[in-house]
N, C-alpha and C positions, 0 to 999 in steps of 0.2 A: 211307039209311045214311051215318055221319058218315064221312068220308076221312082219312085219314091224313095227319099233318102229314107233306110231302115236304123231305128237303134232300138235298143230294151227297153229303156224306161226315159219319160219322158217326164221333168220335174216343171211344175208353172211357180216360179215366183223363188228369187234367191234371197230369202231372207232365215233364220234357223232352223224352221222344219224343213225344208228341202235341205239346206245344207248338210244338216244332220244326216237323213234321210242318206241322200247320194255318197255320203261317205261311209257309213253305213254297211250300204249294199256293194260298195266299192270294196270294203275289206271283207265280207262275205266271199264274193265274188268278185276278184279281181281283174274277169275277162270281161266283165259284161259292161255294157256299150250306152252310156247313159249324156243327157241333155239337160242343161238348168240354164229355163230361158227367164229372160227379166225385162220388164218393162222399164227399170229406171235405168239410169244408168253408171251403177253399182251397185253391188251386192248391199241388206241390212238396211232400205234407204227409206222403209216403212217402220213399222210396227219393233223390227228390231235394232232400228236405229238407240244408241246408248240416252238420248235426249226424249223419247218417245215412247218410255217403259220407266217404272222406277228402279231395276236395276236388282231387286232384290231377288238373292238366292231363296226364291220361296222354299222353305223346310216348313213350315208350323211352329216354330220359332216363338214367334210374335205379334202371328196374326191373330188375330182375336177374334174373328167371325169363321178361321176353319172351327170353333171350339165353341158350336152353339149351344148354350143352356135351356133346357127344360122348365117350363113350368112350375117343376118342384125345386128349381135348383141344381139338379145334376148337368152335369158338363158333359157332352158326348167329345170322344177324343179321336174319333176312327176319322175322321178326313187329316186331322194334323197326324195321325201315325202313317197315315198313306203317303201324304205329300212328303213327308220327311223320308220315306224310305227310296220314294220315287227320285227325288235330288239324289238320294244314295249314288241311285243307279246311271242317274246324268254324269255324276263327278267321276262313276266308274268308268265312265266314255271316254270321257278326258285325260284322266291318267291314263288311261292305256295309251292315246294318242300322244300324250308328253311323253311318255316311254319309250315311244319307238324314237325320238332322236327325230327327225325332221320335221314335226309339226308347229316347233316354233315354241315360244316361253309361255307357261299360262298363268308370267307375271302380268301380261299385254290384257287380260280376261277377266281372273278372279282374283278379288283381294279379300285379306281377312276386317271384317266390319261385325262387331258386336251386335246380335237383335235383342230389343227392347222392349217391352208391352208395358204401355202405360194410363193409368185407369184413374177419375177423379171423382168425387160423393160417395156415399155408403157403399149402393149400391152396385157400383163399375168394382169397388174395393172387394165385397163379398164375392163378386164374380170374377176377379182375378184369382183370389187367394183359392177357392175350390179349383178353377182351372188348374194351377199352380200343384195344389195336393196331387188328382187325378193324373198329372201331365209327369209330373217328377218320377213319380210310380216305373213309368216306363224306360225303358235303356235309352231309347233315344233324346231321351229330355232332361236326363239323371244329373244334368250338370247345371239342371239349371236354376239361377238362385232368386229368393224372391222378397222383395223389402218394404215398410210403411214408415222405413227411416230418414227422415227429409236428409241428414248431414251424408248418410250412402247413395241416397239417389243424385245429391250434389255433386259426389263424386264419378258416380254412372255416366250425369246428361249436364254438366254444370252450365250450359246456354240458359235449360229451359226452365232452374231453379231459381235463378235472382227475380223479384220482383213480386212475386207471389203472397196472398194472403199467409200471415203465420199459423192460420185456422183451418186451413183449406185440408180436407181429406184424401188425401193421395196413397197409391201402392205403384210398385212396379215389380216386374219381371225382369230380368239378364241371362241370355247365353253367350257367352266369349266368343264362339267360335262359328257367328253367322258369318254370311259371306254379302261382296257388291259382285254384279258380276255388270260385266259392259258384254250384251248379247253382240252388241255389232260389231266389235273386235273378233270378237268370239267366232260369229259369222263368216267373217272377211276371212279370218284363219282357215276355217273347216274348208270352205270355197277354193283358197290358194292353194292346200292341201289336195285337195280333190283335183286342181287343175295338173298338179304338179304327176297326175297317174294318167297312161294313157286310155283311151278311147270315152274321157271325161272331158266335158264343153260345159262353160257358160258365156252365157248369150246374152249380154245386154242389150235396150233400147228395142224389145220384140215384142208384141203384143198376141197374144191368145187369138184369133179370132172365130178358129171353127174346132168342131171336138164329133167325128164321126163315126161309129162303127165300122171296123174291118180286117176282113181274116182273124177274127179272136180277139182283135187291139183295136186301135183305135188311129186313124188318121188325122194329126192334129196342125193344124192352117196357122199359121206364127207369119207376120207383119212386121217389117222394121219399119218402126216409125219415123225414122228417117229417110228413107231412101223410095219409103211405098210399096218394096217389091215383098209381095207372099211368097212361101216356101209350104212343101206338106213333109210333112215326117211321119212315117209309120211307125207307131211303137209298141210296141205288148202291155207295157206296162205305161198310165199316165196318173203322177200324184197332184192333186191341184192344193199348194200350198202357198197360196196367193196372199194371206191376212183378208181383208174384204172381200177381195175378188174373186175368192172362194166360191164364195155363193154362188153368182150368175154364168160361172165357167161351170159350174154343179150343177145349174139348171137346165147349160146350155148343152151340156151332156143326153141327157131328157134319157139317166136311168131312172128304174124305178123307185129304189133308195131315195132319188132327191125332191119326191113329193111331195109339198107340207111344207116342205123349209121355207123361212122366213129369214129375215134380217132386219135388227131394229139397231142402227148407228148413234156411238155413243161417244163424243170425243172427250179428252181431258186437256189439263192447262194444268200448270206449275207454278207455283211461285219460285222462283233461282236466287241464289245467295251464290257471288263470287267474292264474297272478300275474304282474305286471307286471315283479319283481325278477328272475324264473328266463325270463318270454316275450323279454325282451329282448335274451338271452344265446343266441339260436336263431332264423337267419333263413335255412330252409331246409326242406325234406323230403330226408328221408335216407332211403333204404329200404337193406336190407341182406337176406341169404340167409333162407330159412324153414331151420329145424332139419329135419334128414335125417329124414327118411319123413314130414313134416308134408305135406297140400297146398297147390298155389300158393296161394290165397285167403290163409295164415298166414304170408306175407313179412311179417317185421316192419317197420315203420317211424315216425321220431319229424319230425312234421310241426309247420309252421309254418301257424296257419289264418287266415282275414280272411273275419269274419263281422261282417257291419253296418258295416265301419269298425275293428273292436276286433282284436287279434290273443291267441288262443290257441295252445297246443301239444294235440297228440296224440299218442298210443301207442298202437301197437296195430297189426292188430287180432285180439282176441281170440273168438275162433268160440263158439257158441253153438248151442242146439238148443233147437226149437219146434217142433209141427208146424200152426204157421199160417204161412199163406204172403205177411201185409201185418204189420206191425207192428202195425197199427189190427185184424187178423183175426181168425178164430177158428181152436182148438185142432182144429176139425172136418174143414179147409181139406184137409191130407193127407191121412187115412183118404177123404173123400168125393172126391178126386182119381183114387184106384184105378176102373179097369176092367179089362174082360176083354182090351180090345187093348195095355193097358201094364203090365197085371202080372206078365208073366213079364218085361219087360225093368228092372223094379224089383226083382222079386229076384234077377234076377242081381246088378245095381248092388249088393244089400245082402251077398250074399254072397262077390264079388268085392272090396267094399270096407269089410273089417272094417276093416282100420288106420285109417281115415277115421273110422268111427266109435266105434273107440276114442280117437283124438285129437281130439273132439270130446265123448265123455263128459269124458274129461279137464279138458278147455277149462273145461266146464261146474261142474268140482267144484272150479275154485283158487280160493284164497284169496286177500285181496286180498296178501296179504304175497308169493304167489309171481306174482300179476301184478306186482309191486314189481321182483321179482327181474330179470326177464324186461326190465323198463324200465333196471336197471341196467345192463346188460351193455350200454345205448345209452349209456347219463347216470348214470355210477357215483356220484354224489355225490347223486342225487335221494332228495327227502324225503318221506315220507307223507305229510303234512299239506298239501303243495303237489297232490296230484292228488286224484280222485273218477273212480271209473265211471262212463261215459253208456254209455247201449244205442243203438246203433244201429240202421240201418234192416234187413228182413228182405229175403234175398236167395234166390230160389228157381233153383237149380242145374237144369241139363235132364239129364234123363234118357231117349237114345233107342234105340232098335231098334240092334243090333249083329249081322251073320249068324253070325262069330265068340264072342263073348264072349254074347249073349244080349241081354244089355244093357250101355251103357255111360254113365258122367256126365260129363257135358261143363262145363267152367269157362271158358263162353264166353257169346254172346249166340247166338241163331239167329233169322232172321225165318222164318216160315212163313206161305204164302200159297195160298190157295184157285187152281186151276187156272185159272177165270177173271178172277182178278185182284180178283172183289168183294171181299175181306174177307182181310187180314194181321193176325199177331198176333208180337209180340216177343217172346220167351223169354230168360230167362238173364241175367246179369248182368256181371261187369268184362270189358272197360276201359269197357262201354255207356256212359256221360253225356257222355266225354271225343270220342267216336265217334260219336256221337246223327245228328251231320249228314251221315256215308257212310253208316250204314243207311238214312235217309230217303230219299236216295238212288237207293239200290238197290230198295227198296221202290217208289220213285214209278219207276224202269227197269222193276223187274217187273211192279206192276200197272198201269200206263199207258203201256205201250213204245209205243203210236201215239204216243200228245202226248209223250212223251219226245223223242221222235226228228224230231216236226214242230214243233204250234205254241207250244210252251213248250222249243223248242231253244235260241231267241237267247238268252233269257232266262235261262236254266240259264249258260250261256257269258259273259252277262254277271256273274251272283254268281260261279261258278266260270269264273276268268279259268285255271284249271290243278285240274286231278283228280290224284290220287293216283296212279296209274301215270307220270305224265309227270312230277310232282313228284319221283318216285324213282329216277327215271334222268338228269335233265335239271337239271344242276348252276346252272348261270347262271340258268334261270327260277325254281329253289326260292328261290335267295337273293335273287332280284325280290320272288317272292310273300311269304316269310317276313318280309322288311322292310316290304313294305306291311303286311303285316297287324299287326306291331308296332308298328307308329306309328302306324296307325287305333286301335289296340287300346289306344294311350299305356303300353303297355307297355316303351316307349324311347324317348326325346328323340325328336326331328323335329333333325337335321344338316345342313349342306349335303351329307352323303354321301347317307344316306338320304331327302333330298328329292330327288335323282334318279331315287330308285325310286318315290317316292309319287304 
């Protein structure tokens, strides 16, 4: 009887979290024997495609819904001091990787793009300006500057100034030193990187098709959709980092962990600006409030992008509805998702969240003239004939067990991971791409807390010279770490200041 091809770890889906992931464990462990199979046919061709994200290095910067206000008016700031620390620890990946000399420029990746928060009437203004107090306060935000002065925010966003009421109550926020980053560059790197070591494979044009129990791992059935022929592969370890396909590869597992789970698909759309007359009057991402009762996901905002080298703008983004759960999917994805352990906490989710999906029919039925509208109220003077819709990538929302509510939908990421550690799956989607390197993380703490904790400790401590909790308490080592990784990252000159830190 013929044997199964064996390796360690088996990754589903080559887009940033596996990539991440497999490189990862590849400098941890450089003997171990890993697989990153893929259904399209190239790496990043979903969700981290650079067209199918808005590209932004989520920090807390200038989003304005990590920084929700209370009641009374108080600002909670602990999600923007998390994500801000947690980017710390991505860019810490990446320099290390630009350090060793063969992984390529990380001009091709990240560039430096100012973030912006920008807020209109009384009430968007009072709730900047406390953000702003609250947020300054802290190391990580300490630069950041804040103004109700139309002739400086002219000079900030000068697209979105002309045209506007001379009455109109406006504020904004500025950090200098956001970033764009294109995940699918990014991607494509970490992947060639990975190939470039041996007993590392990816596999394009393969499809998942079975996910078994055996000997401690798992035997898992892969399909070239090409040619028809299936292969089995024994692995110890399987990560399902599929973006949508997550789910039903999680289900089709049938551990216990994936009971309950849901999926509610949510697509976006863009408006695009390539002209070089109107891109070059906007060097920034600006985000601003989502409209009352909108969900987070419909913070609007008008970005500055750098794809290949070339710089566009975006608008958006505007929500969408399909029920496949990959851009490349099918229509079948959601109905064939439903079971008996997650379908009372779907409909609750459905009945619990009309407004959601009436703000989403809605999304669905505008015209391009009142997507127009909706960009105005950023860039009053914007012309039709300068933008076009893109679709973007398709983002599947988790829906879990709730003892209260029945069910509820979560606008996060969640990993879930098999009790013995064999087999993790990602669910869910923002700020994921910008975060990609504290899930792995976490992921490589839960499913390998021995070698966490022994023989890939040094190792971990040398890419991570500072983690996330100690970057967010520990003033002097943030602005260490924050400027090494800028100037590895050539995100900021090299100075005689910050060659002290480097």
């Amino acid at each position: 009887m013929a044997h199964n091809e064996a390796v360690d770890v088996v990754l589903v889906g080559a887009g940033i979290m596996s990539a991440t992931l497999a490189v990862l464990l590849k400098e941890l462990d450089p003997a171990i024997k890993l697989e990153v199979v893929e259904l399209m046919d190239s790496g990043a061709a979903e969700s981290s495609n650079p067209w199918n994200n808005a590209g932004t290095g989520h920090a807390g910067l200038c989003e304005l819904n990590y920084t929700p206000q209370a009641a009374d008016g108080a600002v909670d700031i602990k999600k923007a001091v998390h994500i801000n620390t947690q980017f710390e620890v991505s860019k810490q990946f990446w320099s290390y990787l630009t350090k060793k000399g063969t992984f390529g420029s990380c001009k091709s990746f990240i560039s430096p793009v100012p973030h912006l928060s920008f807020v209109q009437g009384e009430s968007g203004v009072s709730f900047l300006k406390e953000r702003f107090k609250v947020l300054s306060k802290h190391h990580a935000f300490d630069d950041m500057e804040y103004t109700e002065d139309k002739a400086k925010m002219a000079e900030w966003m000068p697209l979105m100034m002309p045209g506007r009421d001379a009455g109109e109550t406006l504020a904004a926020t500025r950090v200098i030193n956001g970033t764009d980053v294109n995940f699918g560059a990014l991607t494509n790197q970490l992947l060639k990187h990975l190939t470039s070591a041996p007993d590392a494979q990816v596999k394009y044009c393969k499809r998942v098709t079975g996910l078994k129990r055996s000997n401690g791992g798992w035997t898992v059935s892969i399909k070239d959709v090409n040619s028809g022929n299936t292969r089995e592969v024994d692995a110890k370890f399987v990560f399902l980092g599929a973006g949508g396909a997550a789910l039903p590869l999680l289900q089709a597992s049938g551990i216990e962990e994936s009971k309950g789970f849901g999926g509610f698909p949510i697509s976006g759309q863009w408006l695009r600006c390539d002209n070089p007359e109107v891109v070059k009057h906007h060097q920034a991402k600006v985000y601003s409030q989502a409209a009352v009762g909108s969900p987070p996901m419909s913070v609007p905002h008008l970005d500055t992008r750098v794809v290949e080298g070339k710089k566009s703008l975006l608008f958006g983004p505007y929500a969408g509805f399909t029920t496949k759960f990959l851009k490349h999917g099918s229509f079948m994805d959601l109905p064939m998702s439903v079971r008996a352990g997650n379908i009372g906490p779907m409909l609750a989710v459905a009945k619990n969240n009309m407004d959601l999906t009436k703000y989403l029919v809605s999304e669905v039925m505008q015209s391009m003239e009142q997507r127009l509208e909706s960009l105005r109220r950023f860039y009053p003077e914007a012309k039709a004939e300068d933008w076009r819709l893109e679709v973007a990538g398709q983002r599947v929302q988790i829906i879990k067990k709730d003892p209260k509510k029945g069910g509820i939908l979560q606008f996060g990421t969640e990993l879930v991971a098999a009790k013995d550690g064999s087999l993790a799956a990602l669910l869910g989607a923002s700020p994921g791409a910008s975060v990609t390197v504290s899930i792995m993380l976490e992921l490589i703490e839960k499913c390998f807390p021995t070698k966490a904790k022994g023989e890939w400790a040094a190792k971990l401590a040398e890419i991570f010279p500072a983690r996330e909790k100690v970057l967010e308490t520990d003033a002097a080592l943030y602005r260490k770490i924050n400027t090494q990784n800028n100037v590895a990252l050539e995100l900021v000159e090299a100075s005689s200041e910050t060659e002290s830190y480097a």
